[in-house]
Structures are given as C-alpha cells and as structure tokens.
N, C-alpha and C positions, 0 to 999 in steps of 0.2 A: 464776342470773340472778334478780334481786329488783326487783320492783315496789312501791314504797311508793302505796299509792292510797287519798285522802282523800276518804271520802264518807260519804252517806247507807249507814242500815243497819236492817234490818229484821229482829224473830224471824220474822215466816212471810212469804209469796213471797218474789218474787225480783228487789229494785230496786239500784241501787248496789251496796257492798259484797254483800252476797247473792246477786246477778246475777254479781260477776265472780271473785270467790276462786275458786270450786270450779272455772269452765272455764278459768281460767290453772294451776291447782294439775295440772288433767286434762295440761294440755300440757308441765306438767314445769316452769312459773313458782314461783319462790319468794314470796307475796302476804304484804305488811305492812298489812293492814287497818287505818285509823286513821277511825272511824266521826265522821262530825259529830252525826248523830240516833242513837236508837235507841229504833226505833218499832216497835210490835207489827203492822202489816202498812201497805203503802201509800195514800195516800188515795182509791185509788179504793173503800175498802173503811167509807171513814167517815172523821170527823176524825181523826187521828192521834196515838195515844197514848205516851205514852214522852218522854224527857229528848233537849232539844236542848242537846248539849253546849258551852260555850264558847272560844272561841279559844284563852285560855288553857291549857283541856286541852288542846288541838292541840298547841298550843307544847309541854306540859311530856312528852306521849308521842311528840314528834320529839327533844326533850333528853333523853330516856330512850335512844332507840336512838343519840344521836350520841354518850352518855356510855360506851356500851356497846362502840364503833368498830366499829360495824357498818355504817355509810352509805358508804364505798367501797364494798361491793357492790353497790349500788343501783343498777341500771341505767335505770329510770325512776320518774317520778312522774304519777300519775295523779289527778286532779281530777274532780268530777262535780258535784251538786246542793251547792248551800251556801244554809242557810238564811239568812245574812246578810253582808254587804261585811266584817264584823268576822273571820269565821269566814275569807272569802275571805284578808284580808290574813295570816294565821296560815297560808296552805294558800301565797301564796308568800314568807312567812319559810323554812317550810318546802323551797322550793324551793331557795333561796340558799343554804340549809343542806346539804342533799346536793348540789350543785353546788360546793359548795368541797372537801368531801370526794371526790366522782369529779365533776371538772370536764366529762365525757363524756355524762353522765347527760342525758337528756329528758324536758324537762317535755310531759305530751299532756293539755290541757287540754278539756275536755268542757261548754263554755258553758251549762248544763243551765237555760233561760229558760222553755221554753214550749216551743209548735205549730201547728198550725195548728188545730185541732180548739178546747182548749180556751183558747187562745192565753197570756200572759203567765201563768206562776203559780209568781212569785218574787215578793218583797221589791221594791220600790221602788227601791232601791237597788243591785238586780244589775247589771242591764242596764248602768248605767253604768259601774261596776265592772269588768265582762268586755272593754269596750271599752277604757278607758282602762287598764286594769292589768294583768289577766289575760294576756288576747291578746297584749299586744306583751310579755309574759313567757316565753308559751309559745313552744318547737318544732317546735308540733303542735297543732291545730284542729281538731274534728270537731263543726261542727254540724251540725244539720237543716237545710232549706230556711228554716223559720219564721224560727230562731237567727239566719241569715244573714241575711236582709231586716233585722232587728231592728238587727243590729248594723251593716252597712253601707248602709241604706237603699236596695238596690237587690231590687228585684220580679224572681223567679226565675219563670219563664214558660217555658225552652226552654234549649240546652245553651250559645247563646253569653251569656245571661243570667247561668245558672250558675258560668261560666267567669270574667265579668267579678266579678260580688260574690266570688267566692273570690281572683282576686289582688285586688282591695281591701284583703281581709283579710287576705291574705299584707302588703300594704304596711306594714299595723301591726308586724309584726315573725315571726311564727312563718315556720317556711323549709315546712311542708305543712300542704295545710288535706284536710281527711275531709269531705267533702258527704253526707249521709245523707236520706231521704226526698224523693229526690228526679223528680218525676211532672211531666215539664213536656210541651209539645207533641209533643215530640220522640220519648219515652217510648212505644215499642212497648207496644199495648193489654194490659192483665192483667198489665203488669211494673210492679216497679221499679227505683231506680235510684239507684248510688253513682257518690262522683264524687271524683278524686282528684288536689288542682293541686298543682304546686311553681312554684319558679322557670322549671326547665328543659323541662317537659314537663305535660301531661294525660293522665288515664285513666279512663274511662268502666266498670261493669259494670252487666249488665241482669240480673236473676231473675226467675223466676213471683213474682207479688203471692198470696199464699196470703191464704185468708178466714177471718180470724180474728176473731171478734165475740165479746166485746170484745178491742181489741187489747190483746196482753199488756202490761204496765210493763215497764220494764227493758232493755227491747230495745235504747235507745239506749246505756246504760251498756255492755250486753254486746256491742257491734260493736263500739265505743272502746278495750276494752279488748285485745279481739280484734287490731284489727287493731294496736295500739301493740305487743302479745308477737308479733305476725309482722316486723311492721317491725322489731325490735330484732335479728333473727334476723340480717341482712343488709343490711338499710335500703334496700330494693330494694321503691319503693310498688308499683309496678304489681302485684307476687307477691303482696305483702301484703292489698292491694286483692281479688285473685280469692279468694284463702284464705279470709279473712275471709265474703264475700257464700255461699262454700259454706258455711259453717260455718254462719252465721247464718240463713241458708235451712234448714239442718237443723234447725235448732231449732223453727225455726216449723214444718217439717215436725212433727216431734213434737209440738207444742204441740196443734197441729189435730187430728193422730190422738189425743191424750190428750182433746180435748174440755177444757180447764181453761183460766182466763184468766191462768195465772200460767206461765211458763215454763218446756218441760219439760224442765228443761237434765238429770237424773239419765238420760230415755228418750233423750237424745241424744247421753252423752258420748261413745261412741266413735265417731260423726260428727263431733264438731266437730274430733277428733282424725286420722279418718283419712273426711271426708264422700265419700257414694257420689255425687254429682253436683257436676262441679266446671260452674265456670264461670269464660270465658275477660276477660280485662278490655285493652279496644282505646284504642290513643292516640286522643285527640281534638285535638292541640293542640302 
C-alpha cells in the first residue's frame, strides 16, 4: 500500500514529510515523499532556510514515477503545506495523474492555512485556492477548527457548530471531513477533541489535552496522515478516528516525557503501532 504525500520537508524536526514517512513506514505504509520545501528545520526555529521547489519539479517527480508504472499501486495521495496556489495546482495535476492510473485511490487533502494561536501564515492566495479547488477535489478534509471557520465562514463554539461548518464543507465535494483541535463548550475540561463527519454519520473522540509548551509543529500533518493509513485499511471512520487519537496521544505522551519541542515520534514508534491507551470514538449524529 503506497501513499504518494506532497509536502513541506525539513533536515531536523519533524513538519510534513518529516512528521509522516517514518510513522506510516512504522505501520508497514509504503511513503513516496514528493517534498515542496526543503528547509533546514521549521520556522518556529527562525526564517527558514533552504529551496522552495517549483511546481514544475512536482510535475516532472510525479512524470518520473508515472513513466516508471508505478502509480497503480498508489493507494492514496496526501497533500499538506504549499507554499504557493502554483505549487497547489501541480499537487492536483498530480492527483488526476494517480487517479487515472488506480481510479480507487484517495485524495486526503490537509488544508495547511493557519490556527488559531498565530492565525493565517500562508500566501495570499491559499485560502482561496483550498476552497475553490482543493476541497471539492479532495475525498478527504482534515482541518483544524481555525482551517474550518476560514474556509466555511461558520464560528465553531460547541458540537452542533462543529457539525454544521463540517457538512458545509462536505457540500463542496469531499465524502469525509477530519475536524482536528477541536475545544468548544462542549469539550469535557483538560481534553480535546476530534471530530469525524460523512454523509451518513458523526463521530466524536475526546483525550487528555497533555502540556506541551511549546507545542510541538507537525502534529497536524502527523494525525492526517495517521488517520488516512487507517481509513485505507477498511474505510471504516469511526475505527480510524479512535486509532488515530491513540496514536497521536502517544506521541505527545512521549513528547512531554522527552521534554523537546519537536516530536518524539523514534520514543513512540511502538505506540503509535500498538498504543497502550486506547480511546473509544461515540456517534454524535
């Protein structure tokens, strides 16, 4: 099973590609890293140094594996930070590209805008990009709370909030949206909280909110991609949903006993693979 996933990439911590090769690779994912950046560590660490690559490379290393006839295996495609609408439109050439060769394949698009902390810090031109183009390309949505207001103009404050901006965003086109940071009224104290809509159904999971100062990067990239290699498994969200929030809990478990701001995915691969605390994920809808 092969995940072609186009992103950001770093030599030290752990954002986009960085963040997701080595815990898909743990779970036995075959990862076709196709890097937009590559930057010597994230910018929470300074400006960011290193080559932003051009659409065109995107294009000529997805013509490279299509010449190869390797993209029928490709079970999905994964998308995350793009530093430009230019870079985006090359990441779904790309898309149409493995979808002709395995018409099955899913695109899980990772709207990567901002947050709530330090709010927008994309390009000008994402935000409109992800709505008008992205989205109703993808299969598969996984923003933040932030991502979602942004994109559907509706204020997430509690679960039927939540519920409503996620089919919004279903109406654009993708058949499941991934709700991630999500802390509304609702939100039993010291948790938080993923949220997981389709057509036919809702599912809610709640975790300990661990104290991690500063919070780690990459956290968003690494549950997108998490839960896209479990959903592949059976395409059954609700499972995926609970998997995922163990995993990802584990790692921040780790992260906090390591003390580091960067992720400690090496102190936690054999949790993410087999985690000691699960957690159950209940219909809402």
């Amino acid at each position: 099973m092969a995940i072609l996933s186009i992103q950001s990439h770093v030599a030290y911590g752990h954002v986009g590609n960085a963040a997701i090769t080595f815990p898909l690779q743990r779970l036995g994912r075959e990862v076709w890293a196709v890097h937009t950046v590559m930057f010597a560590a994230h910018a929470g660490y300074g400006p960011p140094m290193g080559p932003v690559f051009s659409a065109q490379t995107i294009r000529d290393v997805v013509s490279g594996l299509e010449q190869m006839q390797v993209l029928p295996r490709c079970k999905a495609i994964l998308s995350g930070y793009l530093g430009d609408a230019d870079l985006g439109a090359a990441v779904l050439d790309a898309v149409a590209t493995v979808k002709q060769a395995n018409p099955s394949a899913l695109y899980c698009c990772d709207p990567v805008m901002g947050d709530v902390a330090p709010g927008i810090y994309v390009r000008d031109n994402i935000p409109a990009f992800m709505k008008e183009r992205a989205i109703p390309a993808a299969d598969i949505a996984t923003p933040n709370v932030f991502e979602l207001t942004l994109l559907t103009g509706i204020a997430v404050t509690d679960i039927a909030s939540a519920l409503a901006g996620c089919r919004a965003l279903l109406a654009l086109g993708p058949k499941l949206i991934l709700l991630t940071s999500l802390e509304g009224d609702q939100t039993p104290q010291g948790h938080i909280e993923m949220l997981v809509v389709t057509q036919q159904a809702a599912w809610l999971v709640s975790t300990p909110k661990l104290d991690l100062n500063p919070a780690p990067n990459g956290a968003g990239d690494l549950t997108a991609a998490l839960f896209l290699a479990f959903y592949l498994e059976n395409r059954q969200a609700d499972a995926a949903l609970a998997r995922t929030a163990a995993a990802v809990h584990a790692v921040f478990g780790a992260t906090q006993a390591a003390g580091t701001r960067e992720l400690a995915l090496l102190d936690a691969q054999d949790d993410i693979l087999h985690p000691r605390q699960l957690f159950q994920a209940r219909i809402v809808s």
